[in-house]
Backbone as CSV, one residue per row, in Angstrom:
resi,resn,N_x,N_y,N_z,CA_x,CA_y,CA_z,C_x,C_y,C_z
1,UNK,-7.717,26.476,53.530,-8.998,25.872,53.862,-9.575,26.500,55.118
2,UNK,-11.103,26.519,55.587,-11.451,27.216,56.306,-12.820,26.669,56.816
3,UNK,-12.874,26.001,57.778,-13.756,25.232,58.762,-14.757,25.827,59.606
4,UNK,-15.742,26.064,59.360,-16.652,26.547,60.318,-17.843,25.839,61.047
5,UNK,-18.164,25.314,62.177,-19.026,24.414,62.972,-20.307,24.971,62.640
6,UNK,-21.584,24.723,62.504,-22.404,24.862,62.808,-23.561,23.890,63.649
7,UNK,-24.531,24.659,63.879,-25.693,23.529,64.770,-25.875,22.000,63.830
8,UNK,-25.901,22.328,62.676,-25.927,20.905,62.142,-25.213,20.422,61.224
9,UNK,-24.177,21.030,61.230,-22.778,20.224,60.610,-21.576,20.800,60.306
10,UNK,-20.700,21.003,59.723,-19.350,21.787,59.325,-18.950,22.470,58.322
11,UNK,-19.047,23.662,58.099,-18.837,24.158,56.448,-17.422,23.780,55.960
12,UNK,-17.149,23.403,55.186,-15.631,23.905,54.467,-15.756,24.507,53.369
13,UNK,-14.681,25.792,53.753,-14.744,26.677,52.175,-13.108,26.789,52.126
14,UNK,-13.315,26.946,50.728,-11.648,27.061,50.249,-10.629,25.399,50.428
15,UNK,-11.810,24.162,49.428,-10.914,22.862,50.383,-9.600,22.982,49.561
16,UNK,-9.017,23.228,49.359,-7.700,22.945,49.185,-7.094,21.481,49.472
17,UNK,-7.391,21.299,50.926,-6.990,20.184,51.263,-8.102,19.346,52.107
18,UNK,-8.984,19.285,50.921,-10.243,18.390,51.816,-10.723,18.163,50.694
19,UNK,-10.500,16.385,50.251,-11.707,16.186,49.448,-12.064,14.930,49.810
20,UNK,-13.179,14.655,50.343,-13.761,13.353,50.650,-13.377,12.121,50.114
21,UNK,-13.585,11.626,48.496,-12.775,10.722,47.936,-11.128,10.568,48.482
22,UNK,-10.231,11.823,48.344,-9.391,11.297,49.154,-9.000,10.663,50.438
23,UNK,-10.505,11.252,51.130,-9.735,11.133,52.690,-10.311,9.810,52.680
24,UNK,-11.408,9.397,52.442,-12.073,8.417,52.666,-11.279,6.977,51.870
25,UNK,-10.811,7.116,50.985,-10.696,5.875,49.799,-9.463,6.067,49.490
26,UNK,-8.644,6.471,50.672,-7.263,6.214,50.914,-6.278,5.291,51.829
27,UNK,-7.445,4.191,52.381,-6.882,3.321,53.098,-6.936,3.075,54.701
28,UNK,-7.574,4.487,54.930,-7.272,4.523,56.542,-8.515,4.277,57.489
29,UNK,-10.234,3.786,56.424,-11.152,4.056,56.847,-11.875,2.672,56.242
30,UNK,-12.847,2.174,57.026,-13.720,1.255,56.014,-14.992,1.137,56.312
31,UNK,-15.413,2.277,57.510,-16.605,2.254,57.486,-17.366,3.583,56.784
32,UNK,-17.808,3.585,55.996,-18.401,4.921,54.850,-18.747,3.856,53.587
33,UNK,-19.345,4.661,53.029,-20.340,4.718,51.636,-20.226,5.898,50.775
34,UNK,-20.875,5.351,49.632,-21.380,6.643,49.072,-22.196,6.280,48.003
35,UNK,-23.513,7.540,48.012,-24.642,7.238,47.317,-25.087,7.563,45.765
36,UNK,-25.846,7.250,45.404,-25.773,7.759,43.821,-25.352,8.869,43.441
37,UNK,-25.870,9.699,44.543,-25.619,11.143,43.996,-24.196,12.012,44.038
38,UNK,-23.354,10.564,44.426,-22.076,11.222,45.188,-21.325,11.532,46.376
39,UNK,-22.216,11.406,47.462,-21.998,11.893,48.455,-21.527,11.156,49.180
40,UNK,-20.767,10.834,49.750,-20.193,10.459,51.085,-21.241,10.044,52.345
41,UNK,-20.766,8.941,52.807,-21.157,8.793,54.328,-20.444,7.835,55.020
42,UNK,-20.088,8.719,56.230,-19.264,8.544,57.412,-19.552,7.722,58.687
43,UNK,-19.324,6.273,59.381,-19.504,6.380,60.235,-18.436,6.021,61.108
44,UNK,-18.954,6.341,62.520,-17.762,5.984,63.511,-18.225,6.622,64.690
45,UNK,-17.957,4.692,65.580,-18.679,4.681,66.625,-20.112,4.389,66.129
46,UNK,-20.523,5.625,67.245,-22.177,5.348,66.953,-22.732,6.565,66.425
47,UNK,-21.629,7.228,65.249,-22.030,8.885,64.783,-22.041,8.647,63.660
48,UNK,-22.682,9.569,62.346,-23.023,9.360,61.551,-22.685,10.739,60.870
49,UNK,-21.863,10.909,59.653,-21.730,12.354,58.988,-22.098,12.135,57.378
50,UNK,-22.564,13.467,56.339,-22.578,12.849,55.650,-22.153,14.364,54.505
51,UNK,-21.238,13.822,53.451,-20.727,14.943,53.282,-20.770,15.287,51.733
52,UNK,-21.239,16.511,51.390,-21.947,16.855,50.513,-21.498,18.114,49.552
53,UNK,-20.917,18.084,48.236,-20.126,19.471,47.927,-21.051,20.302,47.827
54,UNK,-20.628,21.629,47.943,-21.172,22.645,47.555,-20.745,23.807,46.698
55,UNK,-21.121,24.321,46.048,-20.658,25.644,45.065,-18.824,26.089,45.626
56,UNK,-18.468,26.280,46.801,-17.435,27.082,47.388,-16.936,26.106,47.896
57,UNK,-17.436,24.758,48.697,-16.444,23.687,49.097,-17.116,22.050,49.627
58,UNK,-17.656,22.237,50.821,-18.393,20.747,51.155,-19.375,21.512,52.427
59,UNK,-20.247,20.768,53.016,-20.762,20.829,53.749,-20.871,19.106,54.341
60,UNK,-20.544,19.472,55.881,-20.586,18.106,56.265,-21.784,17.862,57.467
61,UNK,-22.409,17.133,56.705,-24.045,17.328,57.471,-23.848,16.550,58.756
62,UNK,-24.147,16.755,60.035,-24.212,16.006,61.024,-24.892,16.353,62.056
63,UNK,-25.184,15.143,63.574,-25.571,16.019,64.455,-24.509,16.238,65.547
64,UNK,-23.464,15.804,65.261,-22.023,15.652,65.878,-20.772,16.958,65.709
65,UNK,-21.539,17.286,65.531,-20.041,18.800,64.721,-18.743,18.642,65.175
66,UNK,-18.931,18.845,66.729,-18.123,19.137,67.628,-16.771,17.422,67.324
67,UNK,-17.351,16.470,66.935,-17.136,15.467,67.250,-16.207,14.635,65.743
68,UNK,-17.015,15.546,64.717,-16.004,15.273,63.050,-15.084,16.214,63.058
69,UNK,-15.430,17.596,63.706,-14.418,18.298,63.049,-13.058,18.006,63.726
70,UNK,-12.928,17.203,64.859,-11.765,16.768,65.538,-11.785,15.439,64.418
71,UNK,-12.564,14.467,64.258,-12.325,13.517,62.952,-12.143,13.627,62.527
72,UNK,-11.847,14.681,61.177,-11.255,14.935,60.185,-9.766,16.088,60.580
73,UNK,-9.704,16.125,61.430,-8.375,16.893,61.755,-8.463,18.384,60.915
74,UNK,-9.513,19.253,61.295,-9.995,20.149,60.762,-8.975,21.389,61.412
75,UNK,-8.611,21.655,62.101,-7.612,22.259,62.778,-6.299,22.084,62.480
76,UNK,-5.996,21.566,61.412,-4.385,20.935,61.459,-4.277,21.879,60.093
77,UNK,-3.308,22.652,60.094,-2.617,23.231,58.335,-2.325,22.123,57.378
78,UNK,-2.981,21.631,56.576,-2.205,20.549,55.584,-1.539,21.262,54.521
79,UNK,-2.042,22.518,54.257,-1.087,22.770,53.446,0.322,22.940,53.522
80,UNK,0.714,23.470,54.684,2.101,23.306,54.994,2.865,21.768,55.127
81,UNK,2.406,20.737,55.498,2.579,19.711,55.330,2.837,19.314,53.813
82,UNK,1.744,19.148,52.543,1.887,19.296,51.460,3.690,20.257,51.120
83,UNK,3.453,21.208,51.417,4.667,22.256,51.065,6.018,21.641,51.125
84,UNK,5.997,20.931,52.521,6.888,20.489,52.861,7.379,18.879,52.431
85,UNK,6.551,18.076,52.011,6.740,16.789,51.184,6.635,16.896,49.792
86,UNK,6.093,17.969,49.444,6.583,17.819,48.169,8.215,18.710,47.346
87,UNK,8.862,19.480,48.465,9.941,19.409,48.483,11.013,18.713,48.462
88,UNK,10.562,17.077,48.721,11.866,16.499,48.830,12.135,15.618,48.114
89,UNK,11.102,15.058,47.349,11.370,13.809,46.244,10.440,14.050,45.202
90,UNK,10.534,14.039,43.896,9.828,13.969,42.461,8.372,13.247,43.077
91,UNK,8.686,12.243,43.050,7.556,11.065,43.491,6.552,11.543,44.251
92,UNK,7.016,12.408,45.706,6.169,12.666,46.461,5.604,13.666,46.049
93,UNK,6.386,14.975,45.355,5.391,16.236,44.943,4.444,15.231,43.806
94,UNK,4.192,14.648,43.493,3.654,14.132,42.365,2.366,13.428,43.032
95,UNK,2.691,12.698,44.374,1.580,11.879,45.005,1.228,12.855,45.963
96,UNK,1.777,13.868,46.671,0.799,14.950,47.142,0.209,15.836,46.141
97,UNK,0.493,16.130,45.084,-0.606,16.963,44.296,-1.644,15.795,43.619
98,UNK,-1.579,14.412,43.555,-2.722,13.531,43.160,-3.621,13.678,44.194
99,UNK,-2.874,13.586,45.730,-3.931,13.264,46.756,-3.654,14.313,47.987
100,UNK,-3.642,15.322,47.415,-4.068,16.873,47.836,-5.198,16.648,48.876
101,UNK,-5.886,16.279,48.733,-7.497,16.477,49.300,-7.371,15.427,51.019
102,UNK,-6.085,14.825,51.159,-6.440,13.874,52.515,-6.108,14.602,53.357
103,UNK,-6.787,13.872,54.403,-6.332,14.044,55.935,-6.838,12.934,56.371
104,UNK,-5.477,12.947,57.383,-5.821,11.595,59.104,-6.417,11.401,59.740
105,UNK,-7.618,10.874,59.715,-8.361,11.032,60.905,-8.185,10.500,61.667
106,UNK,-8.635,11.010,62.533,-8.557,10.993,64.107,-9.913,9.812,64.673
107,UNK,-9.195,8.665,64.643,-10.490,7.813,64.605,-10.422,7.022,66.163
108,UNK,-11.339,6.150,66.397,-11.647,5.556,67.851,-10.937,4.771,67.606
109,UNK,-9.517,4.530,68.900,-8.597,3.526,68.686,-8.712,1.524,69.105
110,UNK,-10.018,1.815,69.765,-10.963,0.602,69.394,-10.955,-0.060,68.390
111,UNK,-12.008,0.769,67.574,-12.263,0.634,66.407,-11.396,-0.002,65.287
112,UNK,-10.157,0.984,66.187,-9.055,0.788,64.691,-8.148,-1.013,64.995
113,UNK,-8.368,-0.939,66.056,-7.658,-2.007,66.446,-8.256,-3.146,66.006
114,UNK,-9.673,-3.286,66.256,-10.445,-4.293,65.322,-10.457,-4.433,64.079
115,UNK,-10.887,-3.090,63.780,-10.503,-3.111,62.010,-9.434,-3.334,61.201
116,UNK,-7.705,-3.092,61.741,-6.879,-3.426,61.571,-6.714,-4.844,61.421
117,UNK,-7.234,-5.431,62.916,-6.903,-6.702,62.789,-7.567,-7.896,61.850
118,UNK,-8.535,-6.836,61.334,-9.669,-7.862,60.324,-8.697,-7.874,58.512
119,UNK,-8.652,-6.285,58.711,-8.049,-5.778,57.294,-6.532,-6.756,56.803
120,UNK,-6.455,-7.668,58.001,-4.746,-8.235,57.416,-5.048,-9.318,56.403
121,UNK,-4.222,-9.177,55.393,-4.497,-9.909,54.275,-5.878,-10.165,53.376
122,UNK,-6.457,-8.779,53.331,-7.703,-8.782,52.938,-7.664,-7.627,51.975
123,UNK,-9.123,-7.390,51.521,-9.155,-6.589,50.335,-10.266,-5.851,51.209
124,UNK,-10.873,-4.145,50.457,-11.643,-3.596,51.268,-12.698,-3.576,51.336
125,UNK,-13.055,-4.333,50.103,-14.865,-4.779,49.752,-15.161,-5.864,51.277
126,UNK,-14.141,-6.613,51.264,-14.526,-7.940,52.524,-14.043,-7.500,53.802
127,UNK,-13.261,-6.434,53.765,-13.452,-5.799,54.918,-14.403,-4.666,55.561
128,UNK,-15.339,-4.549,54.606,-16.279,-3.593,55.110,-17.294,-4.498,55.206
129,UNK,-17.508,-5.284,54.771,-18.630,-7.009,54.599,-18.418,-7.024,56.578
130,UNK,-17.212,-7.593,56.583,-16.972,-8.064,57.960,-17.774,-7.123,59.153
131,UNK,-16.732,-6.269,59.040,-17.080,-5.539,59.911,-18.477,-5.003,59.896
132,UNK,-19.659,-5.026,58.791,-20.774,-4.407,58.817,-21.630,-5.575,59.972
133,UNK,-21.330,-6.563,59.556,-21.638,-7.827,59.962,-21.413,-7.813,61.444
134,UNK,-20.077,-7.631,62.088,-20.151,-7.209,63.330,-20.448,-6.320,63.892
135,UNK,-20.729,-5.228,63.544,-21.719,-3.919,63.760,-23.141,-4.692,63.987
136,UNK,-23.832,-5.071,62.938,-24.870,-5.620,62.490,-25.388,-6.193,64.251
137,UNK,-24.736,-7.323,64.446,-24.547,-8.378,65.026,-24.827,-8.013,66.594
138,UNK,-24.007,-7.052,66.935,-23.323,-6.441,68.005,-23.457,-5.183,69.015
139,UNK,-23.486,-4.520,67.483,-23.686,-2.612,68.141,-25.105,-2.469,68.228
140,UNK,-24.939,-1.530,69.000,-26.501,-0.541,68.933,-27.265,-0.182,67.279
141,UNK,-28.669,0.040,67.196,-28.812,0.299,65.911,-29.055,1.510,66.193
142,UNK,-28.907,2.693,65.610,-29.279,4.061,65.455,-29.761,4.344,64.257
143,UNK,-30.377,5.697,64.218,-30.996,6.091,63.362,-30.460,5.681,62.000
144,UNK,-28.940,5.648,61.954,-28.315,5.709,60.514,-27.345,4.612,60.258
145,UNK,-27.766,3.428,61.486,-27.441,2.002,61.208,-27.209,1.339,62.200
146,UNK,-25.937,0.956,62.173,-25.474,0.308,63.696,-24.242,0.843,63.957
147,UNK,-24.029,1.090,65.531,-22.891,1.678,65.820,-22.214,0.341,66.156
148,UNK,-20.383,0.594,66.138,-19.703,-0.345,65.952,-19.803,-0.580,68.024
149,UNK,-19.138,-1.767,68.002,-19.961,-2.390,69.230,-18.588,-2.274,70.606
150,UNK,-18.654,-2.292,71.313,-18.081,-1.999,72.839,-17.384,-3.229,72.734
151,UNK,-16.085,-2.969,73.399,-15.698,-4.151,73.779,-15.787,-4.935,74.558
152,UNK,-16.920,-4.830,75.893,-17.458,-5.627,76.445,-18.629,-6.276,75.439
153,UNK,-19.227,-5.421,74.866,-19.614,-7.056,73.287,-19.094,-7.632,72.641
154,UNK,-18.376,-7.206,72.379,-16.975,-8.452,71.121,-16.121,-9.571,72.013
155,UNK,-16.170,-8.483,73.464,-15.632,-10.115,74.507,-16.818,-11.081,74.833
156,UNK,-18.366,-10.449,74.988,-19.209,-11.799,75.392,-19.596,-12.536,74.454
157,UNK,-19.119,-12.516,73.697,-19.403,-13.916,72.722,-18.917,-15.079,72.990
158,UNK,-19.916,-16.188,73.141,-19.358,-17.522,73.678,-18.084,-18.085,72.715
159,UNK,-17.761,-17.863,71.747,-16.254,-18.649,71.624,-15.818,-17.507,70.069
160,UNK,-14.931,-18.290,69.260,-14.502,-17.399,68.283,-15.166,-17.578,67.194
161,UNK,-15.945,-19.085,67.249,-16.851,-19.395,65.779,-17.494,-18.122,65.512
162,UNK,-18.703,-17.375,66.862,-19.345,-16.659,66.179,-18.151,-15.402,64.965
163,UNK,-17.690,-14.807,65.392,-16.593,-14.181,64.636,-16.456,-15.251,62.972
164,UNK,-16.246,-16.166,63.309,-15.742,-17.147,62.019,-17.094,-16.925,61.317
165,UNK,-18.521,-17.084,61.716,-20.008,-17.172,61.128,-20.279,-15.732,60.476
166,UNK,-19.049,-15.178,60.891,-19.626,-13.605,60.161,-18.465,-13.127,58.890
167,UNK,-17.784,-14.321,58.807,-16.965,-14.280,58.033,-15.154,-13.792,57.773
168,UNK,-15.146,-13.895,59.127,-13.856,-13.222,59.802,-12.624,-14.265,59.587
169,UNK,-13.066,-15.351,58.877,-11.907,-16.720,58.944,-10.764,-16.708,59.971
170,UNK,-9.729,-16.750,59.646,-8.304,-16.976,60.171,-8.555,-16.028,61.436
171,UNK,-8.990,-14.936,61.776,-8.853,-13.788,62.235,-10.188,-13.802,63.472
172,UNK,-11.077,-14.691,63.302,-11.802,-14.627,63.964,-11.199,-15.321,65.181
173,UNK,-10.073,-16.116,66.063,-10.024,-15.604,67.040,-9.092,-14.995,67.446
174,UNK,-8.306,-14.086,66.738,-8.080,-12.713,67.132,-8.630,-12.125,67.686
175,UNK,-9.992,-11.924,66.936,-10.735,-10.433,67.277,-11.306,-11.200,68.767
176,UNK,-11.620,-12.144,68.933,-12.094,-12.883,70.087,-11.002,-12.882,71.624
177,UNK,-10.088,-13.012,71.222,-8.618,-13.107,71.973,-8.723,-11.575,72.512
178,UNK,-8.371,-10.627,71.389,-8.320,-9.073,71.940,-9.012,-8.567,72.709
179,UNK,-10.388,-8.951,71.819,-11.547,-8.414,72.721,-11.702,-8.602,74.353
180,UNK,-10.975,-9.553,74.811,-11.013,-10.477,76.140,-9.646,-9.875,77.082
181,UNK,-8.642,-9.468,76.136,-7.419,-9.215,77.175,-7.824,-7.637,76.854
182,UNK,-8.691,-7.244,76.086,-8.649,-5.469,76.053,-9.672,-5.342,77.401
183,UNK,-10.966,-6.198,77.312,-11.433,-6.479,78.848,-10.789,-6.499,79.681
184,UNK,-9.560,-7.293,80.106,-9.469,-7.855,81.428,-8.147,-7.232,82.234
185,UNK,-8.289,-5.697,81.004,-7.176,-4.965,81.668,-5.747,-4.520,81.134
186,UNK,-6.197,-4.915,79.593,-5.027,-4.234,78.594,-5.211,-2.660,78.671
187,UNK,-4.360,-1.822,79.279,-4.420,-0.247,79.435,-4.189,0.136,77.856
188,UNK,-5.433,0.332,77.323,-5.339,1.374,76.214,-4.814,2.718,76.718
189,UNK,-5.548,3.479,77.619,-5.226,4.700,77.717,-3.522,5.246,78.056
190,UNK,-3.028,3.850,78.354,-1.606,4.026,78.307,-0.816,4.029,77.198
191,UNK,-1.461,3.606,76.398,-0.666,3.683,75.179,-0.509,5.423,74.503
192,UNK,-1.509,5.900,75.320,-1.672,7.403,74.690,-0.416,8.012,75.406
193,UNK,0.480,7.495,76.372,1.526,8.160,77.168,2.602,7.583,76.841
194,UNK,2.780,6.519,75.955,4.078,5.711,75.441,4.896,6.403,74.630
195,UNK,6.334,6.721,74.471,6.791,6.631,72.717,5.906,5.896,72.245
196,UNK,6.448,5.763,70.616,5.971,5.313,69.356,6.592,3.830,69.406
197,UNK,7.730,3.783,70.360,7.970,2.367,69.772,7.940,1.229,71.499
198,UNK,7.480,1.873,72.502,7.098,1.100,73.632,5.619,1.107,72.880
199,UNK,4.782,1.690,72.501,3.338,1.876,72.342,3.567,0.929,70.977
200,UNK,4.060,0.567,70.093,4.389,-0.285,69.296,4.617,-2.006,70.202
201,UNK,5.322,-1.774,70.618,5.514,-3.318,71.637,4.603,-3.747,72.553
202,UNK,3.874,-2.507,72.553,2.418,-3.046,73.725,1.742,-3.811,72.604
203,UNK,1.015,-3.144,71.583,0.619,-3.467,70.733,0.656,-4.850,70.001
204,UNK,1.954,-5.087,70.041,2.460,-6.294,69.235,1.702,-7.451,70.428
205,UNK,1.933,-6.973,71.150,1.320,-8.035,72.262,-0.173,-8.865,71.965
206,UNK,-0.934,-7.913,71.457,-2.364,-8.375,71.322,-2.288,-9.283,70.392
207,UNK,-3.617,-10.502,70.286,-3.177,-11.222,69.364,-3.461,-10.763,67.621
208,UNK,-2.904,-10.997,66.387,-3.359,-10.657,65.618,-2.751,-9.520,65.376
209,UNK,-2.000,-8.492,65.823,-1.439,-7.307,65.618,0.347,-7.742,65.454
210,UNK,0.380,-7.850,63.955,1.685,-7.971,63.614,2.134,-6.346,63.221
211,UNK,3.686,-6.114,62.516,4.123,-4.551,62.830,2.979,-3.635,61.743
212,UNK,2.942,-4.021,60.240,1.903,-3.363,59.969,0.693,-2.803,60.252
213,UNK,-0.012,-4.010,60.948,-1.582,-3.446,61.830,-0.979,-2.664,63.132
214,UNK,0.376,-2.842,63.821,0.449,-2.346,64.940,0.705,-0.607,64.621
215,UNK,1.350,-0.590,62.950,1.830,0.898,62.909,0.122,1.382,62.480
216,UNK,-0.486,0.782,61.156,-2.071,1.094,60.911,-2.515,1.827,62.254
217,UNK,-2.793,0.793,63.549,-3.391,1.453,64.752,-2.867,3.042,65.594
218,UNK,-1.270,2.663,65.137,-0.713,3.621,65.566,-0.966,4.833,65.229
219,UNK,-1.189,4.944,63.975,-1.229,6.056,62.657,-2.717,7.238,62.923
220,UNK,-3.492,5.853,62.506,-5.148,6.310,62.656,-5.776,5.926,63.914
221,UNK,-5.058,5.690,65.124,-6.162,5.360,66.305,-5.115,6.048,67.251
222,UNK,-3.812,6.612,67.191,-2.996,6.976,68.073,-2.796,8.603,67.248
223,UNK,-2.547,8.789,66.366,-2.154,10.028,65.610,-0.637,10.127,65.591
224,UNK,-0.154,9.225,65.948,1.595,8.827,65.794,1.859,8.993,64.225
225,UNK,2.205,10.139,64.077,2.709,10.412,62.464,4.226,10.580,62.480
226,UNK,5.058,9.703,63.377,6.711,9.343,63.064,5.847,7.012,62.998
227,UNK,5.314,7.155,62.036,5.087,5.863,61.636,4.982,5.366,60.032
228,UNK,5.245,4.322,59.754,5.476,4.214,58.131,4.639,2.418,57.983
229,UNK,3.655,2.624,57.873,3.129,0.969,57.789,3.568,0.902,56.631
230,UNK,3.566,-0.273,56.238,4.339,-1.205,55.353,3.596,-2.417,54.768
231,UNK,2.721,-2.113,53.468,2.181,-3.308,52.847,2.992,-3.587,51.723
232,UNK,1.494,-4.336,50.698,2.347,-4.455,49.260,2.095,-3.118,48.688
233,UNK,2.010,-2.229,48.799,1.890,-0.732,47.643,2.754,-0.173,48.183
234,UNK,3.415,-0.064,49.509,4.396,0.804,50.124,5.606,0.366,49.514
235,UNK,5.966,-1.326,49.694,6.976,-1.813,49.005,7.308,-1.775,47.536
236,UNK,5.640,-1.786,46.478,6.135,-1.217,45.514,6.594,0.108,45.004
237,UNK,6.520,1.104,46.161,6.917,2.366,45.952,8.358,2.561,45.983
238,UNK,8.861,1.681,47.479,10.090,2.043,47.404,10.911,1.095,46.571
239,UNK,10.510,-0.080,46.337,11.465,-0.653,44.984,11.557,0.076,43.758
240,UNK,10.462,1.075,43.702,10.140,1.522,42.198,10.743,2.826,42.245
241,UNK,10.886,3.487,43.707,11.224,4.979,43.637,12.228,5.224,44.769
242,UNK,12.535,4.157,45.878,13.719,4.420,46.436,14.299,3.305,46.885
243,UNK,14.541,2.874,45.911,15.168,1.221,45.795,16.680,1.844,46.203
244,UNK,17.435,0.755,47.989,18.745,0.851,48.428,19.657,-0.033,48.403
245,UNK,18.675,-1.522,48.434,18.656,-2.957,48.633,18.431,-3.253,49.748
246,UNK,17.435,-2.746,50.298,17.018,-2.831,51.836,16.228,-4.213,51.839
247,UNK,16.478,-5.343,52.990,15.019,-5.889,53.005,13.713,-5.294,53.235
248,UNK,12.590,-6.150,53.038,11.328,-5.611,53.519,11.247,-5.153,54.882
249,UNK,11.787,-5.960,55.689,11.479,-5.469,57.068,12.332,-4.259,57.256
250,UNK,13.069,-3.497,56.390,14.019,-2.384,57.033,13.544,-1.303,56.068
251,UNK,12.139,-1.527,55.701,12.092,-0.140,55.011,10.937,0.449,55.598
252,UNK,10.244,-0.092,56.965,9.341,1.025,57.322,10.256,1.856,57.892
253,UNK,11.354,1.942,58.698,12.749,2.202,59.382,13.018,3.423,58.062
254,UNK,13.634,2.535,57.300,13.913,3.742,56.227,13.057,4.691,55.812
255,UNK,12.061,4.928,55.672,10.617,6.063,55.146,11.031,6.604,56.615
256,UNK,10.754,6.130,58.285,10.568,7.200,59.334,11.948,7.743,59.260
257,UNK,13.040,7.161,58.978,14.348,8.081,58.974,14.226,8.648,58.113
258,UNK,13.564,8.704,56.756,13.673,10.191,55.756,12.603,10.827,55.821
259,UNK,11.372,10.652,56.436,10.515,11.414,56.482,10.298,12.115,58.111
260,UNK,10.600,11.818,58.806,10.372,11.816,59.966,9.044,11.933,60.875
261,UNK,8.820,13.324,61.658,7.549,13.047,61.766,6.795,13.412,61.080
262,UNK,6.579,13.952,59.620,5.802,13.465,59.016,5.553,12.399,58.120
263,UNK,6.191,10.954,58.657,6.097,9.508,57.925,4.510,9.574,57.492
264,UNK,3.928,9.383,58.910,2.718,8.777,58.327,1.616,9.643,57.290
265,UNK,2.018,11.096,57.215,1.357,11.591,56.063,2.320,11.266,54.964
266,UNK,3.296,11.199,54.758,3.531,10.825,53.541,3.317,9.220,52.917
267,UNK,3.245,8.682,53.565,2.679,6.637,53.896,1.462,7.162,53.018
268,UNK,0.406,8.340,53.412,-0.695,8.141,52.907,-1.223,8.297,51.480
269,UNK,-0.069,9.422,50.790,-0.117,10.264,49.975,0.550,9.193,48.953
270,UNK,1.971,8.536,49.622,2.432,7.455,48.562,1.726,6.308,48.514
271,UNK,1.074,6.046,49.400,0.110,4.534,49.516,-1.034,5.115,48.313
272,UNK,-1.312,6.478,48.475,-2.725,6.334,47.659,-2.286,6.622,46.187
273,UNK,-1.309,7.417,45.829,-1.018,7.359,44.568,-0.314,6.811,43.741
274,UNK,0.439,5.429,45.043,0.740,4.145,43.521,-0.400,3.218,43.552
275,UNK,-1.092,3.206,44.476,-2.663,1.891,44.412,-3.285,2.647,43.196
276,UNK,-3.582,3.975,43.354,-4.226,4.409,41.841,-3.679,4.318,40.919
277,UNK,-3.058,4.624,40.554,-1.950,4.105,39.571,-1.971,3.230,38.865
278,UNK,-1.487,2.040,39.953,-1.057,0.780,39.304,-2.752,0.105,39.174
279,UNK,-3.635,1.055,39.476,-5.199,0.165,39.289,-5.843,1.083,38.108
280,UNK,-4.924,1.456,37.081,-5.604,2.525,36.039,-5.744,3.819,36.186
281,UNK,-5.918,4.469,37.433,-6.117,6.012,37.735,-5.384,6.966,36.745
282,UNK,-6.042,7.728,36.739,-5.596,9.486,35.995,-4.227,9.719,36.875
283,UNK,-3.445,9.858,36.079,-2.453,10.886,37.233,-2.376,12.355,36.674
C-alpha cells in the first residue's frame, strides 16, 4: 500500500490493506456514515474526512491530511502484520484474509473514553444515536456537523439527568462522574507513560470503565496493541476455536499470551470475522 498527502486529502494506491468498510465497521469507531453512493464519512474531534474509491485505490478527501493520515495509521506495514497472524492459527489466516482491509486508528483518547463508556452493553445503531446527541448538544458545529465536545463541556452540565435526556440511561452518570474527575485532575497524559497494565488500573479507576472498556480505550485511544478486549464475539471465538476450559475472565490473558504484541490486531480481525459470520456474511 502506498500513501501520499496532498493539499486536500490522502491518496491510497495499491490498498491492500485499506478498505474503509473494514476499518470503519469493525468495532473500533462510531462516529462515521456512509452515503448512497458508498462513500464513507469520518469524524473525529472537530475534523471531518470523507473517503471515496477510485480506479487504483481510495482517495481520502479532507482539509486535515496531516491529521488522518496519522488516523488511519498510514505509516504502519500491515501487511507484515497480516503475514505474521495468519501464520499461526487456521482461524486467524481465515479472519485476516476476510478483514484484510483494517487498521487501528489512532483516535482522540477523550473521545474514546466516552465512547467506550457509552458503548457498554449496547448495540452500535444506539451508540452512534447517543453520542450524536451529545455532539449535537455540546460540541462546536462546523461545517460538516458537530465536533465531539471538550471535557470542560461534558463536566458543566448541571447534574447527570441531562446525559440520561439524551438517552445515555444507566451510563449517564458515568459519563457525568468522568467528565468531572478528568477535569479536576485525572492525568491523561500520564497514562501515555504507563505500562499496559498500571495504565489499565488508572483506568479502571474512572467511573464506568470496567476491563473491557478499559482495554477498548487502551487499544484505540492509547495504541497499546499487547491488549485483547473481551466481549460476547471474542468469547465466541475462543470457545469455538480455542476452547482450554478457561473462565471468561482468563481469556483476555490467554489471546495477550499467544498473541502478544500483536493482541490487539488480531482482537480486531477475530472480532470482525466471527460478528460477520455469525450475522450471515460471505466468508
Amino acid at each position: 500500500m502506498k500513501a501520499q498527502k496532498t493539499e486536500n486529502g490522502i491518496t491510497v494506491l495499491q490498498a491492500d490493506c485499506f478498505n474503509p468498510r473494514d476499518i470503519l465497521e469493525c468495532g473500533q469507531i462510531f462516529r462515521f456514515d456512509r452515503d448512497g453512493e458508498g462513500n464513507y464519512r469520518v469524524f473525529s474531534l472537530d475534523r471531518y474526512a470523507e473517503i471515496k474509491k477510485t480506479n487504483d485505490g481510495y482517495f481520502i478527501s479532507t482539509d486535515s491530511p496531516d491529521y488522518f493520515y496519522d488516523f488511519f495509521d498510514l505509516d504502519r506495514d500491515y501487511g507484515v502484520i497480516c503475514e505474521k497472524l495468519s501464520s499461526s492459527y487456521d482461524v486467524m489466516k481465515r479472519a485476516v484474509e476476510f478483514g484484510r482491509g483494517i487498521r487501528i486508528l489512532r483516535q482522540n483518547l477523550e473521545e474514546m473514553i466516552f465512547s467506550f463508556i457509552i458503548s457498554a452493553n449496547n448495540n452500535i445503531k444506539r451508540i452512534q444515536l447517543i453520542i450524536g446527541r451529545i455532539c449535537e448538544a455540546l460540541g462546536e458545529k462546523t461545517p460538516f456537523g458537530y465536533a465531539f465536545p471538550s471535557v470542560k463541556k461534558l463536566a458543566e452540565v448541571s447534574s447527570p439527568d441531562f446525559y440520561f435526556r439524551l438517552g445515555a440511561g444507566y451510563r449517564a452518570p458515568y459519563i457525568y462522574e468522568t467528565a468531572n474527575a478528568l477535569k479536576d485532575g485525572f492525568e491523561l497524559d500520564r497514562l501515555k507513560e504507563l505500562d499496559s497494565v498500571k495504565a489499565r488500573k488508572a483506568l479502571l479507576d474512572l467511573k464506568g470503565v470496567g476491563a473491557k472498556v478499559a482495554d477498548c480505550i487502551m487499544l484505540f485511544g492509547l495504541n497499546r496493541f499487547d491488549v485483547f478486549p473481551v466481549d460476547t464475539w471474542v468469547k465466541k471465538v475462543y470457545h469455538r476455536y480455542f476452547e482450554t476450559g478457561l473462565k471468561d475472565s482468563e481469556i483476555s490473558t490467554f489471546f495477550v499470551n499467544t498473541f502478544g504484541d500483536l493482541s490487539g490486531f488480531a482482537q480486531q480481525y477475530l472480532f470482525y470475522f466471527l460478528r460477520t459470520m455469525d450475522k450471515g456474511g460471505k466468508m
